[in-house]
PAZAPA-4460 file (N, C-alpha, C; in steps of 0.05 Angstrom, whole numbers, plus 32768, in hexadecimal, padded with zeros to 4 digits):
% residues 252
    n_x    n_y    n_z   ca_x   ca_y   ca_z    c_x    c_y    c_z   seq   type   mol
   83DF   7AC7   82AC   83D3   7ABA   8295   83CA   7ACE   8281     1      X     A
   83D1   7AC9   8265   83CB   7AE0   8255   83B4   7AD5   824A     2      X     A
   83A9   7AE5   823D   8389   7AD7   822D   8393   7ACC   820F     3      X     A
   8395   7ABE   8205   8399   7AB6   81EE   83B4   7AA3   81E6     4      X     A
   83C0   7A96   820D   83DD   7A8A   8206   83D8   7A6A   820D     5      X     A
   83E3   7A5A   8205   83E3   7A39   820D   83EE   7A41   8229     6      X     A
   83DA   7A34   8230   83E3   7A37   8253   83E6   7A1A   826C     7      X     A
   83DF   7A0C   8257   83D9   79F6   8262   83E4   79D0   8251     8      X     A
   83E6   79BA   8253   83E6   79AD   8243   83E0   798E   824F     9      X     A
   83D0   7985   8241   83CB   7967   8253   83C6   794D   8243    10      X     A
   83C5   7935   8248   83CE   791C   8236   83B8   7912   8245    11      X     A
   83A4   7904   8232   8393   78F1   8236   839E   78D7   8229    12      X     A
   83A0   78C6   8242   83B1   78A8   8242   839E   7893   824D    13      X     A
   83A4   7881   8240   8397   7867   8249   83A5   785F   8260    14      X     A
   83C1   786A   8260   83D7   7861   8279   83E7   7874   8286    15      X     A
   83D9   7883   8297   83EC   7894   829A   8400   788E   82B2    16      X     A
   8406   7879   82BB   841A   7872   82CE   8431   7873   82AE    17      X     A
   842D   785D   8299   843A   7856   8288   843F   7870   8281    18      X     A
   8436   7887   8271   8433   789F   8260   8451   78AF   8276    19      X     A
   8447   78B8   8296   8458   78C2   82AC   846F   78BB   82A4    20      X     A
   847E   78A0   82A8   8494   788D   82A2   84A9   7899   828E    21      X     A
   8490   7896   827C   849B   7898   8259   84A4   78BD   8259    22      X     A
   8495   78C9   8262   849A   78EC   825B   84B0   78F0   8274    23      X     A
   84AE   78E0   8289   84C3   78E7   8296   84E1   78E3   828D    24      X     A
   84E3   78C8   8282   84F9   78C5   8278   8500   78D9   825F    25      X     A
   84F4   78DE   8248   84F3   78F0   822F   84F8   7903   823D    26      X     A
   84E5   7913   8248   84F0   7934   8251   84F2   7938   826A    27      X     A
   84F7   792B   827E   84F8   7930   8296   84EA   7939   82A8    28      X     A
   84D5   7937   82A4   84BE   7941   82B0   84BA   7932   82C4    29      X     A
   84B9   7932   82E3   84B1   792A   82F6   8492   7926   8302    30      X     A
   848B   7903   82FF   8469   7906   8303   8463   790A   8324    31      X     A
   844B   7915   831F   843D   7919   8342   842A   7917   8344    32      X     A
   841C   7905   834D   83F8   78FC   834B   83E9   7919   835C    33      X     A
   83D2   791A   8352   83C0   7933   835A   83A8   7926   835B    34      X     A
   839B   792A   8373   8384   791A   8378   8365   792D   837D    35      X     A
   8372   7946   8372   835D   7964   837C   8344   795D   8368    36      X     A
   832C   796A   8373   8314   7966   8368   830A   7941   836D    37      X     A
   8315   7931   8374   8316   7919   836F   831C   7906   8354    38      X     A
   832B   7916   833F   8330   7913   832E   834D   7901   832E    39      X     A
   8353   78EA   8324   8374   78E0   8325   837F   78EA   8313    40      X     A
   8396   7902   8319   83A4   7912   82FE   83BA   790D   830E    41      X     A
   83D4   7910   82F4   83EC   7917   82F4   83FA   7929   82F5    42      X     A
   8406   793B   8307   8413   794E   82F3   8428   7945   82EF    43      X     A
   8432   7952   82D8   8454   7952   82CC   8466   796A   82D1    44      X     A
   8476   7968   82E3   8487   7984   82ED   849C   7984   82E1    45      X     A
   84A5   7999   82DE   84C7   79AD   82D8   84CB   79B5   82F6    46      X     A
   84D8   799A   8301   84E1   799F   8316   84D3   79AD   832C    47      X     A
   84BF   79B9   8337   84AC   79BF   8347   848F   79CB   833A    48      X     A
   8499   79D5   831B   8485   79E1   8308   846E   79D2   82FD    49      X     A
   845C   79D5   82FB   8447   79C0   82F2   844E   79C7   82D1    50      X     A
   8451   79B6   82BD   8450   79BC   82A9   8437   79A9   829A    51      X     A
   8430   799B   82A2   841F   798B   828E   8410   7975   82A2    52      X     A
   83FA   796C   8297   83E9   7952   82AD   83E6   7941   8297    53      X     A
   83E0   7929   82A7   83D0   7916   829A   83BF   790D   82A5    54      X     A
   83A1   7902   8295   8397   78F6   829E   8386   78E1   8289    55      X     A
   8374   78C8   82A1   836C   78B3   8293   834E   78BF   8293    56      X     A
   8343   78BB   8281   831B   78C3   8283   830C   78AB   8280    57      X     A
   82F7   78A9   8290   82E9   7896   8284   82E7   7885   8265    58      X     A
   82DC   7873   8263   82DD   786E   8242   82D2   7874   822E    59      X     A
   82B9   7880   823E   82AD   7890   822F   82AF   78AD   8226    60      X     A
   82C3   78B6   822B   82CA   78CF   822D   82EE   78D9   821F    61      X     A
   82FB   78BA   8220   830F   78BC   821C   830D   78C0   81F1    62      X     A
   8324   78D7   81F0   8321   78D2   81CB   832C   78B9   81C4    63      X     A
   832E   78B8   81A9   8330   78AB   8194   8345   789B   819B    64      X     A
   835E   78A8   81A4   8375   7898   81A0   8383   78B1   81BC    65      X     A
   8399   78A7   81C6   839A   78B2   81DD   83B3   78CB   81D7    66      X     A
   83B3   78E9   81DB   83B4   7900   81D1   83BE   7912   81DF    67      X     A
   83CE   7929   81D4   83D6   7940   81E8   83C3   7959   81E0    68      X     A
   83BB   7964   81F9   83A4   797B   81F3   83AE   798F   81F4    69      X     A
   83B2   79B0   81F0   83B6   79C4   8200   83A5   79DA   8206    70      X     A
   83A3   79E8   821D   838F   79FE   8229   8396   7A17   821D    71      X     A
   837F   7A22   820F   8381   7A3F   8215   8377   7A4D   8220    72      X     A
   838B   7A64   822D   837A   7A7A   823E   8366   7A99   8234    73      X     A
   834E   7A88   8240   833A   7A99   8231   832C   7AB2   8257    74      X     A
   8325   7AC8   824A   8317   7AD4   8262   82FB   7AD1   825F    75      X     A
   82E9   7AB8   8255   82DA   7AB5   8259   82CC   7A94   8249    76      X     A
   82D3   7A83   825D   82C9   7A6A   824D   82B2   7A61   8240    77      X     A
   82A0   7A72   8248   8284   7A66   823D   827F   7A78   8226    78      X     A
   8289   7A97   8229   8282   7AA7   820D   82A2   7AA0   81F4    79      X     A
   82B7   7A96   81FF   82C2   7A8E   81E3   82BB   7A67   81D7    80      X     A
   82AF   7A59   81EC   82A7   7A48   81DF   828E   7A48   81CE    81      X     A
   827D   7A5E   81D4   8271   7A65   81C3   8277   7A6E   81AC    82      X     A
   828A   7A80   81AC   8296   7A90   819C   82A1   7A7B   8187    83      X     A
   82B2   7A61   8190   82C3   7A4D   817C   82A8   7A3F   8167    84      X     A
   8294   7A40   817F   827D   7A31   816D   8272   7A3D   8156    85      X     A
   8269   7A58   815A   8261   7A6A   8149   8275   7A69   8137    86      X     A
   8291   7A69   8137   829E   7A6C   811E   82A4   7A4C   8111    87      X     A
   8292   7A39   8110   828A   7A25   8105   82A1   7A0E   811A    88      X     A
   82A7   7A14   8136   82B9   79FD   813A   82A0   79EA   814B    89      X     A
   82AE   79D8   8166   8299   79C7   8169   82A8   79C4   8189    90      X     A
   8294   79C1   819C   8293   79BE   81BB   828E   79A8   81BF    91      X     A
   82A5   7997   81CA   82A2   797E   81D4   829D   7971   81EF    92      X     A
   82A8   7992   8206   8299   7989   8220   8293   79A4   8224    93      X     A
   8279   79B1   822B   826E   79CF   8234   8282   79CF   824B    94      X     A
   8289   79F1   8254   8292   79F8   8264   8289   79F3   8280    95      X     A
   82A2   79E5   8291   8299   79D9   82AD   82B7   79E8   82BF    96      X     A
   82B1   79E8   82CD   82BB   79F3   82E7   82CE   79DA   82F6    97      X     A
   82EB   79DE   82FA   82FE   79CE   8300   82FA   79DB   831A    98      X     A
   82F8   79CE   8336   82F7   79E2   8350   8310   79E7   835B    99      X     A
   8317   7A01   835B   8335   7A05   8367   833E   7A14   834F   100      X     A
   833B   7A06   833E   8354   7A0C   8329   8342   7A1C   8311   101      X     A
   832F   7A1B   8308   831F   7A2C   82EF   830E   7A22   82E3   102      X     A
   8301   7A2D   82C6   82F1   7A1E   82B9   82FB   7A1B   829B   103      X     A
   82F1   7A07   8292   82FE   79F4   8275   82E2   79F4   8264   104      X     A
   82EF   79F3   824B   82DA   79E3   8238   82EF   79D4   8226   105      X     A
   82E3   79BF   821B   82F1   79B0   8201   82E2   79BD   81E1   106      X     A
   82F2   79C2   81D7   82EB   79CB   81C2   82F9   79BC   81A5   107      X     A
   82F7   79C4   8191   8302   79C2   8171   8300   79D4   8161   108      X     A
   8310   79DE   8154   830B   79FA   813A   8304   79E8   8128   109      X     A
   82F9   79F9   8118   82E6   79F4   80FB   82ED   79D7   80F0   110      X     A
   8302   79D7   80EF   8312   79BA   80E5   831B   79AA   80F1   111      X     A
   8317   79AD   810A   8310   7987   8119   832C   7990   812C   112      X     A
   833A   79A8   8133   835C   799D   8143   8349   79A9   815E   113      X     A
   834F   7997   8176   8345   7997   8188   835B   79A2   81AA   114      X     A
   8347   79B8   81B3   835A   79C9   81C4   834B   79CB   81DD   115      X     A
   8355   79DB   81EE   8337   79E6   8209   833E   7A02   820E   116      X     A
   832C   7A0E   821B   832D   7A21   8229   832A   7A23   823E   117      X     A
   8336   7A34   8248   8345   7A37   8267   833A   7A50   8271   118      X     A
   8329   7A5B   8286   832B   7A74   8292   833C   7A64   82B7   119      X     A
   8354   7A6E   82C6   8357   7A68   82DA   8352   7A73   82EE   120      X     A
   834F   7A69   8303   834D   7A7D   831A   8367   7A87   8331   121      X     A
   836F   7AA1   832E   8384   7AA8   833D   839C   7AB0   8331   122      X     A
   83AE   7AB0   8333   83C7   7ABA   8325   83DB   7AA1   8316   123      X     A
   83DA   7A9F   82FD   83E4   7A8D   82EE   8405   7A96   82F2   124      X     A
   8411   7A7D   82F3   8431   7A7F   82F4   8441   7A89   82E3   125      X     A
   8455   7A8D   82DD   845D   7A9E   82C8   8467   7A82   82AE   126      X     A
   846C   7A90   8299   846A   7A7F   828D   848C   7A71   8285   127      X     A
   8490   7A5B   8281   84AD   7A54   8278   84B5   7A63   825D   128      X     A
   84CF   7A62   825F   84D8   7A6B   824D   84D9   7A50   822E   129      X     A
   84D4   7A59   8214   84C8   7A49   8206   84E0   7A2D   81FE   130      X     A
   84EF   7A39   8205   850D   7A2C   81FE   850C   7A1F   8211   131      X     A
   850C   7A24   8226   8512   7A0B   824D   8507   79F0   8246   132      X     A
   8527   79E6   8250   8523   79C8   824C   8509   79C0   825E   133      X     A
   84FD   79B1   824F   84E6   79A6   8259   84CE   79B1   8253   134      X     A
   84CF   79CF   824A   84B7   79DB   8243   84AA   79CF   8228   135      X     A
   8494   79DB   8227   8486   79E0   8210   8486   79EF   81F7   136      X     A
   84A1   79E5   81E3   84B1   7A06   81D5   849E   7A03   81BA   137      X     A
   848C   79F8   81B7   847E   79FD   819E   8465   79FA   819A   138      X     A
   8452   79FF   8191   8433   79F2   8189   8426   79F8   816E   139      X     A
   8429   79DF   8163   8429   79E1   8139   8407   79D3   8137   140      X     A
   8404   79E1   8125   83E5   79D3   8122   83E6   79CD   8106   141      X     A
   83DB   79AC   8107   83DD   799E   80EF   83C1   79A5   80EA   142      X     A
   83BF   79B7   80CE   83A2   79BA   80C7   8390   79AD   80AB   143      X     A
   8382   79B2   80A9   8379   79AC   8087   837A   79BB   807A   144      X     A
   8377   79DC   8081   8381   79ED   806E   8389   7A08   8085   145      X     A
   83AC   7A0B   8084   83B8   7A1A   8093   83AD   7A33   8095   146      X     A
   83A7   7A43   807D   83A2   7A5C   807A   8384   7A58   8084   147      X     A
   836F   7A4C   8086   8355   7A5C   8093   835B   7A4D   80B5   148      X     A
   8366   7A37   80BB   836D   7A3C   80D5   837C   7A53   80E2   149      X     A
   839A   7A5A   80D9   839C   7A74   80DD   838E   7A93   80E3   150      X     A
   8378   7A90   80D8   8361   7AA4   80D0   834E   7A9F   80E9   151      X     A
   834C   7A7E   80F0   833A   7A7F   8104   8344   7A85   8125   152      X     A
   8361   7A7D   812F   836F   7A7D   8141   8371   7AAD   8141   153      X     A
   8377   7AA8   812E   837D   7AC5   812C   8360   7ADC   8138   154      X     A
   8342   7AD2   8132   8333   7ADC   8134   8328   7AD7   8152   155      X     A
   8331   7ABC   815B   832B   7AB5   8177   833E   7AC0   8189   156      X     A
   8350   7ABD   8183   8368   7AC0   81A0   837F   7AD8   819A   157      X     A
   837D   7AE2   817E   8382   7AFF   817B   83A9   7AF7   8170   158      X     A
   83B1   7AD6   816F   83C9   7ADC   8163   83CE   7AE0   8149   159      X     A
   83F1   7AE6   814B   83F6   7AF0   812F   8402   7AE5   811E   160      X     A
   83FD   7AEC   80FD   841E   7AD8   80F4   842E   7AE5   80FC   161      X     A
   8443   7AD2   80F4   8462   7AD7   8102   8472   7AD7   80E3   162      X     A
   8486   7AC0   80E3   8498   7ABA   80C3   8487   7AA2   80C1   163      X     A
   8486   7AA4   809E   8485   7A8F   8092   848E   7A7E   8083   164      X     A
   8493   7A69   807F   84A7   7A59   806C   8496   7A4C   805F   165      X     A
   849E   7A44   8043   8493   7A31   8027   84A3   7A1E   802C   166      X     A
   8498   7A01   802F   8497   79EB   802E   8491   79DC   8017   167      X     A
   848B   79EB   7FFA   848E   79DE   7FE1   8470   79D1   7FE4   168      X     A
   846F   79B7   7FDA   8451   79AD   7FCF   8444   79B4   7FEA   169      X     A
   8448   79B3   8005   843E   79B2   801D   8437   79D2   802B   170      X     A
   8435   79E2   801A   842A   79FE   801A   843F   7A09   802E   171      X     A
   8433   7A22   803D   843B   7A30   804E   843C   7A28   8070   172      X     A
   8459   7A2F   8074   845C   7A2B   8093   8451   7A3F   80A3   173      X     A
   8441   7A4A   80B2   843B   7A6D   80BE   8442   7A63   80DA   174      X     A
   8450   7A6C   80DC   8458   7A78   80F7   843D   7A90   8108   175      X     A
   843E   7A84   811E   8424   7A99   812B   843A   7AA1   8148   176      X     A
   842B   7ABB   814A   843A   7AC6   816B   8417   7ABE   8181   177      X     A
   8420   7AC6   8199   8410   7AC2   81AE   8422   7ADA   81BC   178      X     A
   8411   7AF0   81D4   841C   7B08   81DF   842A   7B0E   81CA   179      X     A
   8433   7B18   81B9   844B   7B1B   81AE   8468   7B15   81A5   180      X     A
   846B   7AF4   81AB   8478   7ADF   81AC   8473   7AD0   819F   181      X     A
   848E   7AC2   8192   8489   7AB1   817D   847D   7A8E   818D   182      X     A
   8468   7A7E   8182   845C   7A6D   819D   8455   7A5A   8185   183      X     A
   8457   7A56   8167   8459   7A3A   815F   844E   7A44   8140   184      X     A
   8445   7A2C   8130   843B   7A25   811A   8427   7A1E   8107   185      X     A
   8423   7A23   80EF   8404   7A1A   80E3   8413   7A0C   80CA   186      X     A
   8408   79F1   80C7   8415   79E9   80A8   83F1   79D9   80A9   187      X     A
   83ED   79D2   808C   83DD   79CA   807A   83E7   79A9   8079   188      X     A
   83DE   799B   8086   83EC   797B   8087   83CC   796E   8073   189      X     A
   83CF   7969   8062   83BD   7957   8052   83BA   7938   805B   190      X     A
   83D5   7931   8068   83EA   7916   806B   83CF   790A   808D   191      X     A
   83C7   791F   8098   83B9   7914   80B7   839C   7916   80B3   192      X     A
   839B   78F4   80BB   837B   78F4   80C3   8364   7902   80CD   193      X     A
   8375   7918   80E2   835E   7934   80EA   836F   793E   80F3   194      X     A
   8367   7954   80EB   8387   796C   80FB   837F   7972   8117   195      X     A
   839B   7979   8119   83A1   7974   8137   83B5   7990   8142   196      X     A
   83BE   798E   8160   83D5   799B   8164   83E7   7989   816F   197      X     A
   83FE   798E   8168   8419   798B   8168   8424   7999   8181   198      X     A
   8432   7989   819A   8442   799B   81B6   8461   7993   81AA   199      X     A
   846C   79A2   81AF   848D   79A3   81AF   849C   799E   81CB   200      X     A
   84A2   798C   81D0   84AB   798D   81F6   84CF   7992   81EF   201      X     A
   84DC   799E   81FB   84F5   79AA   81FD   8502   7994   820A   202      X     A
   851D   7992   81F9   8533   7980   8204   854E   798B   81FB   203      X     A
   8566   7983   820A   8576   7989   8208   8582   7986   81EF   204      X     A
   8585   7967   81EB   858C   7959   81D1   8581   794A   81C3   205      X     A
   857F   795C   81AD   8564   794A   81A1   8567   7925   8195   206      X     A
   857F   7929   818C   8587   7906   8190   8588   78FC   81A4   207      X     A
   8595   7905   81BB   858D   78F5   81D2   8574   78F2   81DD   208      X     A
   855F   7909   81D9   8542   7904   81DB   8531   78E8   81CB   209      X     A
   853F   78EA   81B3   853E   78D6   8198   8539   78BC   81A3   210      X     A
   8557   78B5   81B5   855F   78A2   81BC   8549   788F   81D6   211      X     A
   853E   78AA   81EA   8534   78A3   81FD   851D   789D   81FA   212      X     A
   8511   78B2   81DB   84F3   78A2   81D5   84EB   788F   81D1   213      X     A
   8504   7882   81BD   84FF   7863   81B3   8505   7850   81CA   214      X     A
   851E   7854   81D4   851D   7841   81F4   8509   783F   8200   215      X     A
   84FD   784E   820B   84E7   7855   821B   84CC   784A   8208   216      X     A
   84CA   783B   81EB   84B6   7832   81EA   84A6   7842   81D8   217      X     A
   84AE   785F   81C8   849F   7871   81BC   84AB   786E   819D   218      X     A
   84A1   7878   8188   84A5   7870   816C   84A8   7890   8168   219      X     A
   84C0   788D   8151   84C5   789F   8141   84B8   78A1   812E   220      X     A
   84A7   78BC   8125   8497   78B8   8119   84A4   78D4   80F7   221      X     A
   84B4   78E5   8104   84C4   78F5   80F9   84DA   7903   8103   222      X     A
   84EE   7907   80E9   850D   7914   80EF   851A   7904   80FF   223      X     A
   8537   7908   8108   8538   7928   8114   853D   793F   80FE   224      X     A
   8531   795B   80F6   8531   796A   80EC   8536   7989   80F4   225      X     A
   8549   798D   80E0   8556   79B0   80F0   8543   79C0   80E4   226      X     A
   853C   79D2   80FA   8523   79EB   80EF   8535   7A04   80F0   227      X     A
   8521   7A13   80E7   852E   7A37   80E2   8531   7A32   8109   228      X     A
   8554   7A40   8106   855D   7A46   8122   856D   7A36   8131   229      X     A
   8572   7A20   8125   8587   7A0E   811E   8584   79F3   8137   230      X     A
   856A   79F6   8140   8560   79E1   8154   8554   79D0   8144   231      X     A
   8550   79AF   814C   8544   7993   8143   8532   7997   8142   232      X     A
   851F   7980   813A   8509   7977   814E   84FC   795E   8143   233      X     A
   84F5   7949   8158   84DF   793C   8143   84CA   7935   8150   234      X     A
   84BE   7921   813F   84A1   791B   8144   849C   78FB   8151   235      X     A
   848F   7900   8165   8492   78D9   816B   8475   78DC   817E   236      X     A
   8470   78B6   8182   8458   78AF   8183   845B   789F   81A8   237      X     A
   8455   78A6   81B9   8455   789A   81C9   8452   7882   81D5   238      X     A
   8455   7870   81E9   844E   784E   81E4   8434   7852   81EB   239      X     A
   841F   7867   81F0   8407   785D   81EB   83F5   7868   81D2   240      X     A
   840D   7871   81C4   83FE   787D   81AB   83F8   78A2   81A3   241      X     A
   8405   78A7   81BB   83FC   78C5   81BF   841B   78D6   81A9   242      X     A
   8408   78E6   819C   842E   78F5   8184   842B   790C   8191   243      X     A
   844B   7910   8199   8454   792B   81A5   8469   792B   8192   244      X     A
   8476   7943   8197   849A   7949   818C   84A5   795F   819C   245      X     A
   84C2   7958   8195   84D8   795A   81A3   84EE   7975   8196   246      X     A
   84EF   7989   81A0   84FC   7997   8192   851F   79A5   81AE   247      X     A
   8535   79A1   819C   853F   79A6   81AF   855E   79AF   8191   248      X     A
   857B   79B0   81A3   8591   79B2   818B   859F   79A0   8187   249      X     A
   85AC   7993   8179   85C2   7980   8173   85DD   798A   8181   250      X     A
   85DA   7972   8195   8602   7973   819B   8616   7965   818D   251      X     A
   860F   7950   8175   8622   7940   8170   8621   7944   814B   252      X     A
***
């Protein structure tokens, strides 16, 4: 586990028998109930790999509308949730202790996009490759204003820009690295109710992914669209409301 990489990623669902179903079919992800801590979680495997969980929370606890989260790995959860606070963000659950597995906090940067922190215990798996079908090949953060989120991610978790592209009225695209790897995006979305982050789940074909979202019950919500590097991707809303996207290449 490196300090400053998405290491983790999880979907708070109203249904996660339903949610399992739906991501299995889309990306192939194989569900496996986990009953550790006494907690009812999901995981979602790459074939024996844990790549992602789900779970249902109380209702009092559950957000707004039902969501994909992702972890970062911090070497110390209680002094960088402090640390996010101090730089004007906001703590939504203090740091608690997962038994077995590590300790978490829920957090938000300055402008409301909401993430956690992760310290784990023991030797973290290696990581997929960003491209592997099924992985996690992107993480774009829809902000309110790109350039001081950039500034804030950069001061916490130490990444870098990468390339950037102009998008015309819709400002700047920045590309950020993580270890020294290119690991996703910052755009300035005016267009979203509270900024957020954006997961990219890897597929083979991105029309055939297209195809399996809407069968399966999920709404297209954008593209399909070719990015620098000559791969798709789009944006869709799950049948319980949760927006992920899909990035993969065109066979046809």
């Amino acid at each position: 586990m490196t300090t400053g990489d998405f290491i983790w990623y999880e979907l708070c669902t109203p249904d996660s028998a339903g949610a399992a179903a739906f991501y299995a079919k889309v990306v192939g992800w194989k569900a496996e109930q986990s009953n550790t801590s006494g907690v009812d979680y999901t995981l979602l495997k790459l074939g024996d790999r844990p790549v992602a969980g789900l779970i249902t929370l109380p209702p009092e606890q559950m957000p707004p509308r039902p969501a994909w989260f992702g972890y970062v790995a911090v070497e110390d959860v209680d002094a960088k949730t402090a640390e996010v606070v101090a730089a004007g963000g906001t703590m939504y659950k203090p740091p608690e202790d997962i038994p077995v597995f590590g300790r978490f906090a829920v957090v938000a940067d300055p402008q409301g996009a909401v993430f956690l922190l992760f310290k784990g215990q023991g030797e973290a798996p290696a990581p997929l490759a960003m491209m592997q079908n099924g992985s996690i090949g992107w993480h774009e953060l829809h902000a309110a204003d790109q350039a001081e989120a950039c500034a804030f991610y950069a001061d916490m978790f130490g990444w870098t820009k990468d390339q950037a592209f102009e998008m015309g009225p819709m400002g700047t695209y920045q590309c950020f690295t993580t270890s020294g790897a290119a690991c996703g995006g910052m755009m300035t979305d005016a267009q979203a109710p509270r900024p957020y982050w954006l997961y990219y789940f890897v597929v083979d074909d991105i029309d055939a992914g297209l195809e399996r979202v809407t069968s399966g019950g999920g709404k297209l919500l954008f593209g399909p669209r070719e990015v620098p590097g000559g791969a798709w991707v789009i944006s869709a809303e799950d049948p319980q409301g949760a927006i992920f996207a899909l990035v993969g290449m065109r066979k046809t």
